[in-house]
C-alpha positions, 0 to 999 in steps of 0.5 A: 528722467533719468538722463536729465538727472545724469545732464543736471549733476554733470552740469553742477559738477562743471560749473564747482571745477570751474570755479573752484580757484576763485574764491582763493584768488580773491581772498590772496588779493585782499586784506581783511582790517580786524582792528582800527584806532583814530587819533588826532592829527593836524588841525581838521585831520585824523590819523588811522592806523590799521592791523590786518593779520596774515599768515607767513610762510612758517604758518604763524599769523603776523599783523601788519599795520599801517598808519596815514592822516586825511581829513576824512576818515574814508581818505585815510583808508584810499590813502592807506591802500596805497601803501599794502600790496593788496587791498584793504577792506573793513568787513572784519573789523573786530575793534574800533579804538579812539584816542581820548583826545580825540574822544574828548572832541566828539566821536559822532562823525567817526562812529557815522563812518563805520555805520554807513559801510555796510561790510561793517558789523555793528557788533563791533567794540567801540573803545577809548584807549589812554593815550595814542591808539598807534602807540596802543596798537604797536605794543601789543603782542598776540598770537591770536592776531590784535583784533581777535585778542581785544575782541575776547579781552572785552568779551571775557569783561561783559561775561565775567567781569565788571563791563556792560554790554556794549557795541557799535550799535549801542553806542550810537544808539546813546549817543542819537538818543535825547534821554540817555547818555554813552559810555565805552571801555577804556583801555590802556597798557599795563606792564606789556599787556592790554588791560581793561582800565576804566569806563568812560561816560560822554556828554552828548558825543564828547568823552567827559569823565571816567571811573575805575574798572574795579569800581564799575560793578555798581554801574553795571548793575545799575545799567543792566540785569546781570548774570554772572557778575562780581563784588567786593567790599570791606569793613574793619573786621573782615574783607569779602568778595561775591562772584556768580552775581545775578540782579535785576535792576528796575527803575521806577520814577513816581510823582510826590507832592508835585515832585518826581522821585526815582527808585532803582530796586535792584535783587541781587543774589551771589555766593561768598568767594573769599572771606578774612573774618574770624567767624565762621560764614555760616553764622554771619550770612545775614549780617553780611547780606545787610552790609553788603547792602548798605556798602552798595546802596552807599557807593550807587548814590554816591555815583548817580550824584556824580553824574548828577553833578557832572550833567549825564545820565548814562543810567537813562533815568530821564527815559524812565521819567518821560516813559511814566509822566504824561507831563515830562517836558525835557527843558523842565527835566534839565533843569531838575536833574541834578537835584533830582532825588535818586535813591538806590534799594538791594536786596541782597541773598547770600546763598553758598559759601563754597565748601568751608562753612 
C-alpha cells in the first residue's frame, strides 16, 4: 500500500514539473481587454477601441489601446488582433463604454454581442459617455489601469452615491422587458478626470433623456431599497444634507372608481451631516423630517411626470400594475400612462445629529 502512495505522489509530482510553464506561456501570448468603447463610424459601421493593461520593464502597469471600424462589432475585434503583438481576448472586460451617438440610435445589438461571448461576465458596467469614447478612454490617466479605475469609480457611486445597481445583465434584462424601461451611467471628462455625470434613461433600446447625477437620489430610492444612500436640500432659513440613508420603497398600484391608482411608500431613515441654520438641531428634528418630506415627495412627482411625458417608465410601474390587475391589458396601460395618477408617500426619521446638538 505504501508503494502505490510513493508510485501516486511521484506521479503528481511529475506531471506539475511538466507543466509548470505552461500557464506562463499562455498568459505572455494574450492580452486580456478590461475596458472597451464603441462609436459610430461610417454609415452601417462602428468603431471600437480597446484598453488592454500591461506591465513594463520598470513593473508599472501601461494600457495599450487600439482603435479599428467594421460593420460588426466581432469584425473590429478580428481587425484589431491584427494590430497587437498578441492576442486580444474579452474575458476581463470591466467596462463597456457607448457613445451617445451612438446610445441615441439603439444599443440592442452591441449589448447582444457581449451576451453571446461566454468569456464575457455579465456583471460588467454598461455606460454612456458624453461625447466620443476614444476621446473619453485616451484622456484618462490611472495607475490602476482604465478598466479597473471606472470599474471602482462606479463601484464607489452604487455604494455610496447616487448610482442604482446596474450591470450588463440588468440592462439587458430592461431592455428584453415589455413593462419596464433602462437606464445607465453617464459619464464624461471633468477637469483631467473621469466623472460621474448623469443618469441616462431609454425608450425601448434607444438613449432618449437624461437628469443630473446630483439630482438622481430621488430616482434611486425610487427604483430600489437603499442602504447607504444621500440627500441634500435647501430652504430660506437653513441648508441640510443626510448621509447614511436607508429606504425602502414599495409601489402599490390600486383600482378606484374604475381607474388604476399608483402609490410609491418609501421609509426612509438617515442622520443630518451638515446643517447652516441658527437653531440648534436637536430642537428642529421633526421640523426637518417634515420638509424633508415634502422636498422629497415634491421633487419625486415631478420626475415620474416627466417620464410620464417623455413615454418611459424606468420606475416599472407598469409591472406592478400588470402583477396586481387580472384585467391589465398593455395597449390600455400605453394609453393611460401619462396621466396616470402617481403619487409619492416618505416617511422620513432623522435620528443622529453627529456630536454638535
Amino acid at each position: 500500500m505504501a508503494v502505490k502512495h510513493t508510485i501516486f505522489i511521484i506521479f503528481i509530482l511529475i506531471s506539475l514539473v511538466a507543466n509548470f510553464d505552461l500557464p506562463k506561456k499562455v498568459i505572455d501570448e494574450i492580452h486580456f481587454i478590461t475596458a472597451v468603447g464603441y462609436d459610430q463610424a461610417e454609415k452601417d459601421s462602428i468603431r471600437s477601441t480597446i484598453v488592454t493593461p500591461v506591465f513594463t520593464k520598470e513593473g508599472e502597469l501601461e494600457d495599450l489601446q487600439y482603435t479599428d471600424t467594421s460593420s460588426t462589432v466581432y469584425g473590429t475585434l478580428v481587425k484589431l488582433n491584427t494590430q497587437s503583438s498578441e492576442q486580444l481576448l474579452n474575458g476581463k472586460i470591466e467596462v463597456a463604454l457607448y457613445s451617445k451617438e451612438l446610445a441615441a440610435q439603439g444599443l440592442d445589438d452591441y449589448v447582444d454581442y457581449l451576451l453571446r461571448d461566454p468569456s464575457v461576465d455579465a456583471n460588467l458596467f454598461p455606460v454612456v459617455v458624453d461625447g466620443k469614447t476614444s476621446n473619453f478612454l485616451q484622456q484618462i490617466k490611472s495607475k490602476k489601469g482604465i478598466g479597473i479605475y471606472l470599474k471602482d469609480l462606479l463601484e464607489h457611486n452604487i455604494q455610496h452615491g447616487n448610482l442604482p445597481t446596474i450591470n450588463l445583465k440588468q440592462f439587458d434584462s430592461a431592455l428584453q422587458s415589455k413593462t419596464m424601461d433602462a437606464f445607465l451611467p453617464m459619464l464624461g471628462m471633468k477637469k483631467d478626470d473621469a466623472a460621474l455625470q448623469k443618469l441616462a434613461f431609454f425608450d425601448d433600446d434607444q438613449f432618449t433623456d437624461s437628469i443630473p447625477i446630483k439630482k438622481a437620489a430621488v430616482f434611486r430610492m425610487l427604483y430600489e431599497n437603499v442602504e447607504d444612500g444621500q440627500y441634500g436640500f435647501k430652504k430660506e432659513a437653513y441648508r441640510v444634507s443626510i448621509q447614511n440613508i436607508e429606504s425602502v420603497r414599495n409601489i402599490i398600484p390600486a383600482k378606484k372608481n374604475g381607474r388604476t391608482k399608483v402609490t410609491i411608500n418609501i421609509q426612509l431613515r438617515g442622520v443630518i451631516r451638515e446643517y447652516t441654520g441658527n437653531k440648534q438641531v436637536t430642537s428642529r428634528l421633526r421640523k426637518l423630517e417634515k420638509d424633508m418630506q415634502k422636498d422629497f415627495e415634491k421633487k419625486a412627482e415631478t420626475l415620474i411626470k416627466r417620464f410620464q411625458k417623455k413615454g418611459i417608465d424606468p420606475l416599472n410601474i407598469e409591472g406592478h400594475v400588470k402583477a396586481r390587475n387580472r384585467s391589465y391589458d398593455p395597449k390600455q396601460f400605453e394609453k393611460a400612462y401619462p396621466e396616470l395618477p402617481v403619487s409619492v408617500n416618505v416617511d422620513v426619521s432623522l435620528k443622529e445629529t453627529g456630536t454638535k446638538r
